[in-house]
PAKE-332919 format. One line per field, with one value per residue (C-alpha): residue number from 0; x, y, z. Coordinates in steps of 0.001 Angstrom, whole numbers. Example, Ala and Ser with C-alpha at 12.3 -4.5 7.8 and 13.67 -1.06 7.14 Angstrom:
BEGIN
nr: (0;1)
u: (12300;13670)
v: (-4500;-1060)
w: (7800;7140)
//
This chain:
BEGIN
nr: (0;1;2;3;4;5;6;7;8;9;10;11;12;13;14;15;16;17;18;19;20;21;22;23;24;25;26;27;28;29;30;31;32;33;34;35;36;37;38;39;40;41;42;43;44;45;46;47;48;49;50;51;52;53;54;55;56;57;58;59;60;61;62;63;64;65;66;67;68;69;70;71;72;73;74;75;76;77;78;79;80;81;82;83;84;85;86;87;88;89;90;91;92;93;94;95;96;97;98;99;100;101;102;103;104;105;106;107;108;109;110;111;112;113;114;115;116;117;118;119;120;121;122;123;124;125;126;127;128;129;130;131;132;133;134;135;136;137;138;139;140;141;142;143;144;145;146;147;148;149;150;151;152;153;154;155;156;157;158;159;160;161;162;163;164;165;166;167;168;169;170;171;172;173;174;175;176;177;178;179;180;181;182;183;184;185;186;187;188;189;190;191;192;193;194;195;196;197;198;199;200;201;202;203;204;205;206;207;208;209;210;211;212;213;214;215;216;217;218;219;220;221;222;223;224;225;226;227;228;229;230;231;232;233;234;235;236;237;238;239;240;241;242;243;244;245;246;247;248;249;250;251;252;253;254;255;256;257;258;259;260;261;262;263;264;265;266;267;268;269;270;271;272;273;274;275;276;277;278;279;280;281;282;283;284;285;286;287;288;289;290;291;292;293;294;295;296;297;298;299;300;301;302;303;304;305;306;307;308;309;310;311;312;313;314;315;316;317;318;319;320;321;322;323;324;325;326;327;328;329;330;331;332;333;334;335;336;337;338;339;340;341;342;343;344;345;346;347;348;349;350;351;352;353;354;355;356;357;358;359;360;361;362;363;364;365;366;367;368;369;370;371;372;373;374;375;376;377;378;379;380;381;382;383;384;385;386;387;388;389;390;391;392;393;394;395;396;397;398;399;400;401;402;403;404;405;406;407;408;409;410;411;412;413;414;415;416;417;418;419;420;421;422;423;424;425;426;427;428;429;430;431;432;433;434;435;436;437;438;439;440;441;442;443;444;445;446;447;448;449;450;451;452;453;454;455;456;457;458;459;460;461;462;463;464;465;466;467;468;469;470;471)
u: (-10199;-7483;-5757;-2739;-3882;-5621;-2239;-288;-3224;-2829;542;1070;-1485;816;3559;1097;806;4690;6091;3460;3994;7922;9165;7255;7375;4499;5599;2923;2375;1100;-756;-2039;-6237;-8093;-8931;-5654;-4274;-7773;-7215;-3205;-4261;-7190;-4661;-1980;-4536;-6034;-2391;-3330;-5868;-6091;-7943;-5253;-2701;-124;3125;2647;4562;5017;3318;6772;7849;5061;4856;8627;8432;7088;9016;9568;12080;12983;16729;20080;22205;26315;29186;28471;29689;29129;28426;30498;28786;26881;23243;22284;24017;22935;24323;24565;24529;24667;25467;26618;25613;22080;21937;20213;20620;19120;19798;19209;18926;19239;19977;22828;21076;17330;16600;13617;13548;10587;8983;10421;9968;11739;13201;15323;17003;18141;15927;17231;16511;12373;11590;8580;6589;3442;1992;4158;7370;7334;8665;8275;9712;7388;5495;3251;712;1825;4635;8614;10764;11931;10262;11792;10278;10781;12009;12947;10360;11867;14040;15381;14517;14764;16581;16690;17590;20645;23429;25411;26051;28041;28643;29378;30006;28463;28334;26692;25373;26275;24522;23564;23374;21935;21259;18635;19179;15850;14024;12084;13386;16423;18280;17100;19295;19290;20057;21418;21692;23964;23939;20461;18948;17168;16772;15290;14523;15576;13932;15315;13996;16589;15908;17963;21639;23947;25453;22259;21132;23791;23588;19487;21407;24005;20842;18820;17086;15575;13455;12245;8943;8055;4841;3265;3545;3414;3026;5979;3734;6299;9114;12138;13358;11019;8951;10827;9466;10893;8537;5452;7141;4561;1482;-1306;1061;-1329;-4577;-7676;-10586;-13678;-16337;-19668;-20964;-18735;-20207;-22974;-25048;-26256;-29519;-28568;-27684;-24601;-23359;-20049;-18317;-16128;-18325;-15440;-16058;-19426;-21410;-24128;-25044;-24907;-26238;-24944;-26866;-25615;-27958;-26869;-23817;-22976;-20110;-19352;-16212;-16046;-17110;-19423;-17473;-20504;-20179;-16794;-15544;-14158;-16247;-16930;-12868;-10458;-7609;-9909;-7082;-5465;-8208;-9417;-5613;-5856;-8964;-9309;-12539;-13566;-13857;-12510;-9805;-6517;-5378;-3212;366;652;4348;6239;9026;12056;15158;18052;20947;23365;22122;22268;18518;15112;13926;10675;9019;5798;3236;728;-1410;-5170;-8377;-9831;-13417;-15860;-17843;-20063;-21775;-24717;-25162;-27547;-26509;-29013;-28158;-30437;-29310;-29909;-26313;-25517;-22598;-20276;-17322;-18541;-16001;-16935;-14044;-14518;-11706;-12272;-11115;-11729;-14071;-13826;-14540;-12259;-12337;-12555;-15706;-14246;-14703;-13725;-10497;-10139;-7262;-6142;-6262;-2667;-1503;-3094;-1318;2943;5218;5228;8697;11015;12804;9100;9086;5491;3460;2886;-562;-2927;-3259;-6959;-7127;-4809;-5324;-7888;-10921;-13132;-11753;-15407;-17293;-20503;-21231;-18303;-18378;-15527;-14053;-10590;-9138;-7964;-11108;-12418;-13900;-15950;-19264;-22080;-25379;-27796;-29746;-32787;-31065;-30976;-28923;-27432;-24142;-22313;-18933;-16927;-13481;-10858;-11327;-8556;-11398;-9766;-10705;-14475;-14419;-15737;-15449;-16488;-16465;-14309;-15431;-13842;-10614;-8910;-11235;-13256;-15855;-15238;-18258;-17242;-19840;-20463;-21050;-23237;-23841;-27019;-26430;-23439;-23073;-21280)
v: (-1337;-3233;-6137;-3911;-1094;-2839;-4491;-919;646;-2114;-2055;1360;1060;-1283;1213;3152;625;-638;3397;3671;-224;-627;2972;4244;7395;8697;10022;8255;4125;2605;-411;-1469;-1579;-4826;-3292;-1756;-5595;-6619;-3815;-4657;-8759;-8036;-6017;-8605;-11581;-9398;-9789;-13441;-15091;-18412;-18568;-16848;-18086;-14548;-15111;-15085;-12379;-13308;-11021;-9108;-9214;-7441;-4780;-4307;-3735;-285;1647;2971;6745;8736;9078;9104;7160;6450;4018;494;-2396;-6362;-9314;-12707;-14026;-17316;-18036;-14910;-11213;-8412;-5002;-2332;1224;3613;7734;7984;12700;11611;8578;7068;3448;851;-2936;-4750;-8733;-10851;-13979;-15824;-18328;-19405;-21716;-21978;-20193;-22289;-20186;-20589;-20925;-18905;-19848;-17477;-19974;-17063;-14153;-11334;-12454;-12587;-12001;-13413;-13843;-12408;-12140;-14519;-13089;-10447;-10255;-8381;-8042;-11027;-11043;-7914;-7582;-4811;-4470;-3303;-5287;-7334;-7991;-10779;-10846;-13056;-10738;-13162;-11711;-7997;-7005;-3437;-2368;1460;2712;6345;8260;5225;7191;4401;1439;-1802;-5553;-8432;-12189;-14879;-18702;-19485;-15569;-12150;-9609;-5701;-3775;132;2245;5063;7066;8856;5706;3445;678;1952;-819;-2651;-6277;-7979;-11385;-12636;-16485;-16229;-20435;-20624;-17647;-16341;-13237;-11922;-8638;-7845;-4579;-4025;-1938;840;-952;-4286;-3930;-4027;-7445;-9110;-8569;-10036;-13211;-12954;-12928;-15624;-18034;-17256;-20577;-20842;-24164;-24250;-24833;-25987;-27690;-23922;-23261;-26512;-25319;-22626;-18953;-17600;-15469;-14674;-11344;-10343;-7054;-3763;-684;1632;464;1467;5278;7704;5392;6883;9360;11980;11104;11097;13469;11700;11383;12549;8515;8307;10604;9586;11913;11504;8894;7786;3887;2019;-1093;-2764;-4675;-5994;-8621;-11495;-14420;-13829;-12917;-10906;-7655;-5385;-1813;997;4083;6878;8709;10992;12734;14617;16483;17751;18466;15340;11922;10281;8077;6140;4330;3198;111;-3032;-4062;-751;249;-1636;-393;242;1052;3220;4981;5765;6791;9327;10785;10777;11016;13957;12742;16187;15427;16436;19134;17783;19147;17921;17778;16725;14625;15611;14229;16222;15261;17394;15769;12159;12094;12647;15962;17073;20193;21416;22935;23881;22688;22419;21661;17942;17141;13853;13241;10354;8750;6531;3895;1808;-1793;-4000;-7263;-7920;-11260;-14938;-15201;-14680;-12135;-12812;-10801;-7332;-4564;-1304;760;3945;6543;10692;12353;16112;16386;19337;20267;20644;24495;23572;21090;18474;16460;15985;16476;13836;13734;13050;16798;16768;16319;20368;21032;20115;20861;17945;18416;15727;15615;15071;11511;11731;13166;12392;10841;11158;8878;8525;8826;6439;5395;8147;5522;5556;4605;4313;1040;-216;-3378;-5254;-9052;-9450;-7657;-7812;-9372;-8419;-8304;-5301;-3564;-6260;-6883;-9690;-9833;-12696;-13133;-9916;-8236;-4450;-2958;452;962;4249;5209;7474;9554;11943;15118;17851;20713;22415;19084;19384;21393;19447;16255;13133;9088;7092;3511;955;3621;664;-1027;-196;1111;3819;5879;8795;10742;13746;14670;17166;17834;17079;18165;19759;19794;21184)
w: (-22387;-24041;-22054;-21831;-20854;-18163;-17245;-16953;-14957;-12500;-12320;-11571;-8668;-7301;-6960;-5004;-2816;-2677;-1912;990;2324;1730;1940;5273;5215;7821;11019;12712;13636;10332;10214;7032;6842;5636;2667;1729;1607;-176;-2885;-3192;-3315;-6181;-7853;-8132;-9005;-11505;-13069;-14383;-16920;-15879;-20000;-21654;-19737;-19293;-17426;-13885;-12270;-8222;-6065;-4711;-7856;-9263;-6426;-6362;-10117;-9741;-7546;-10718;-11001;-13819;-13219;-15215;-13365;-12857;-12210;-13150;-10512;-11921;-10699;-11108;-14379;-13779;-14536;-12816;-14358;-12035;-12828;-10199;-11261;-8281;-8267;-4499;-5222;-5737;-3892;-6853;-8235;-10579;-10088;-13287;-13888;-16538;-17454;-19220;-21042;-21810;-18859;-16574;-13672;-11364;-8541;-5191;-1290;1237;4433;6892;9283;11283;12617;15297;18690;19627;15820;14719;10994;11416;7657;4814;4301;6990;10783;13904;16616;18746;15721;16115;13177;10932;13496;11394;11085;7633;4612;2438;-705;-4066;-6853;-9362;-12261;-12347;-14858;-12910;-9555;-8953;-5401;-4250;-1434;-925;1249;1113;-874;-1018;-1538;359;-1161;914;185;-2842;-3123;-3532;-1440;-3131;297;421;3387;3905;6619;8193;6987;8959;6715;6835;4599;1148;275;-2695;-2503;-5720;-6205;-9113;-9312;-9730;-11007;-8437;-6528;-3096;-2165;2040;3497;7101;10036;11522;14585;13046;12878;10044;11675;12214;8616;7355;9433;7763;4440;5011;6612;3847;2277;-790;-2551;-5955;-6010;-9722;-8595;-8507;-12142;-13831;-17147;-16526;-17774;-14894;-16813;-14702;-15411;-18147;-16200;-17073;-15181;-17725;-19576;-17717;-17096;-16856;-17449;-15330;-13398;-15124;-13528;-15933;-15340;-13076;-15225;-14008;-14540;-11326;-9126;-6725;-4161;-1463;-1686;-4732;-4886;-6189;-6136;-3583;-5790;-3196;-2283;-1308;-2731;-3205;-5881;-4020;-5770;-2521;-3201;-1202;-382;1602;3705;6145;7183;10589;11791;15250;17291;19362;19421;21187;23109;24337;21295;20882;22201;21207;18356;16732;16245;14921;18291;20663;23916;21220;20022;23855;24432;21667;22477;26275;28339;26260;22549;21615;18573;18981;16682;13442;13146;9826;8456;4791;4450;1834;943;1735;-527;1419;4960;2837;4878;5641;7093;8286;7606;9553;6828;9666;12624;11929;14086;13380;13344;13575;10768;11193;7539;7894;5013;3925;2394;605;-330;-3399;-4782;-4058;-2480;1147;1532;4542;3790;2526;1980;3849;3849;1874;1903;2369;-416;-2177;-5432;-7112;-10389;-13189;-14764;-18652;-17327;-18436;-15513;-11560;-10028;-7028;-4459;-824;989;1783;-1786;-2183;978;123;-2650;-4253;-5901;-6841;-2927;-1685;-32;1805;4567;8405;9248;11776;14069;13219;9405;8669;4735;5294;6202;9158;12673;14210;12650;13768;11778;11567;11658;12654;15728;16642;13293;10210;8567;10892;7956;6502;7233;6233;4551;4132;1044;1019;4397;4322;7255;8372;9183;10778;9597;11901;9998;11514;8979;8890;9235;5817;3984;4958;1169;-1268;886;-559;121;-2379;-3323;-4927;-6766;-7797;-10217;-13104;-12050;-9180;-7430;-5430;-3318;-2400;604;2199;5919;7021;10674;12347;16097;18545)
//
């Protein structure tokens, strides 16, 4: 694959991962899995050649990049011209905007550090460049974010939209009502060059994030690209419009049964080469809650919450979110209610290397495989993206509390409990162990279920899966 190819392929995964982060649509508590923040972290380092040397786009920058829209847009509003131009282009009927940057001259824009010297009473950072209220992991709240390597930043679903000058910056404000991050800031350093991106919580009120704005610091950090690849300004989404919104065909290279190997290549930073052979799948219409506790699920209170003393899954009301340009707002409509069962994969990892592997990925998703009618191939997909009209006012889909990201909520060989890492596991050099993955299936998705490994790379296995036992 050509280098840019490879570059646009990555990029537009990041948009994935920005609408489902940034936009939060799901009805239900999100927290972002381990590997969800592995995949997005690969993604963005994958970005740079330390050989050949590419411009270094900052992480925000890149993911903010490609919340890419197809939209003609109205009504142009400038800035005060200094170093920094930014344009504002906003059509109040569609709620639809673009904010586009440039610069006024050829100078060097240097990375930089971000400071807010004012956060709403008991907020917290709990990740770099997010807060919470008391800093709860994965907890809403702001996301601050360095923007300075975008050239236009698409907006939608903006009901309102306006500016305010503060010392030494100029603050882009729009409001989404009916979203959890109900408010998106640009900060524009005009002196300087630089821009950063706000995203708000609903919870946080229009006063407070201004007083985040006006006690915003920023340091250049120069020291972080000493031979200056980073080029402000330079990314245009427009660009990338329409690269891999067409998914290809899965090849049948990329399609594993049951029993057949394959390797993890999410290894860390190890080298190990860790094969991967499913075994056995079961599905039944409870858990066994015998076997949950704190080290097999990532919430275990939760979880126990959900289920009760039972282990009998709670049906899924599963609902669609559209934009209602009339309402300027979300609404909600129920597509149907649907029983939920366990299904419980055993797999079999094999470390076969000379390298001990302490952080392996185990986090497969449950997806439908089915193939394509000219033969061509295999269709893959999340269930609910069969389920909703996926028109151009479709913003997203609630989530069950259980499936979030679709991955197991049962894990049996974690190493390590209780963090971050829940869905990593360790191998020593020659080990062979067998691990149980437990996942919250909408019972209509049971049809040509399968496990996804590893979507974001080059090399993808998906397998299919076949019951081996169902109980009652």
């Amino acid at each position: 694959m050509k280098k840019i190819d490879r570059e646009k392929r990555l990029m537009a995964n990041l948009g994935e991962f920005v609408q489902e982060e940034q936009c939060e649509y799901r009805e239900a508590e999100h927290i972002f899995s381990d590997r969800y923040e592995r995949r997005k972290k690969r993604l963005l380092n994958s970005l740079e050649s330390p050989v050949e040397k590419r411009w270094r786009m900052s992480r925000p920058a890149a993911a903010c990049a490609c919340l890419a829209l197809a939209a003609a847009l109205s009504g142009s509003v400038y800035a005060a011209v200094k170093l920094l131009h930014t344009e504002v282009a906003y059509d109040k009927d569609s709620g639809k905007a673009t904010v586009t940057r440039e610069l006024t001259d050829d100078a060097y824009i240097p990375p930089i550090r971000i400071t807010p010297e004012y956060l709403p009473d008991g907020y917290e950072e709990w990740e770099e460049g997010k807060y919470s209220y008391e800093g709860e992991y994965a907890g809403t709240g702001l996301s601050i974010l360095d923007v300075s390597g975008t050239k236009i930043e698409y907006i939608r679903d903006a009901g309102s939209y306006e500016t305010k000058e503060l010392d030494g910056k100029t603050a882009y404000i729009f409001t989404r009502e009916g979203y959890e991050y109900s408010h998106i800031v640009f900060l524009a350093y005009e002196d300087t060059g630089h821009t950063v991106m706000i995203y708000a919580s609903q919870d946080i009120s229009m006063e407070e994030l201004i007083k985040v704005c006006e006690n915003m610091a920023i340091t250049e950090v120069p020291e972080e690209d000493p031979d200056h690849t980073f080029k402000a300004y330079t990314y245009d989404p427009l660009e990338e419009e329409g690269i891999d919104h067409e998914a290809a065909a899965v090849q049948e290279s990329s399609v594993i049964h049951m029993g057949e190997s394959f390797q993890e290549i999410f290894t860390g930073d190890s080298d190990a080469d860790i094969r991967v052979t499913i075994t056995d799948m079961k599905i039944s219409d409870k858990v066994d809650m015998s076997k949950l506790n704190e080290n097999t699920t990532s919430d275990y209170e939760e979880t126990l919450e959900f289920l009760g003393e039972d282990g009998v899954l709670p049906d899924y009301t599963f609902t669609a979110s559209y934009w209602d340009s009339a309402e300027e707002g979300l609404v909600n409509k129920e597509i149907g209610i649907y029983p939920v069962k366990y299904v419980e994969v055993t797999a079999v990892l094999e470390n076969l290397s000379g390298t001990d592997a302490d952080d392996v990925n185990v986090q497969p998703q449950f997806l439908n495989l089915s193939k394509l009618d000219d033969g061509s191939g295999y269709e893959v997909k999340k269930w609910e993206e069969s389920m909703v009209d996926m028109n151009e006012d479709y913003r997203g889909c609630s989530s069950y509390k259980l499936a979030c990201d679709n991955v197991a909520f049962y894990f049996d060989a974690s190493a390590y409990p209780g963090e971050p890492h829940f869905y990593n596991t360790s191998l020593a050099t020659g080990e062979t162990k067998t691990v149980h993955m437990g996942f919250a299936v909408p019972e209509p998705a049971l049809k040509n279920l399968c496990l996804g490994y590893d979507r974001d790379s080059d090399q993808p296995k998906y397998v299919k899966l076949e019951a081996t036992e169902e109980t009652d």
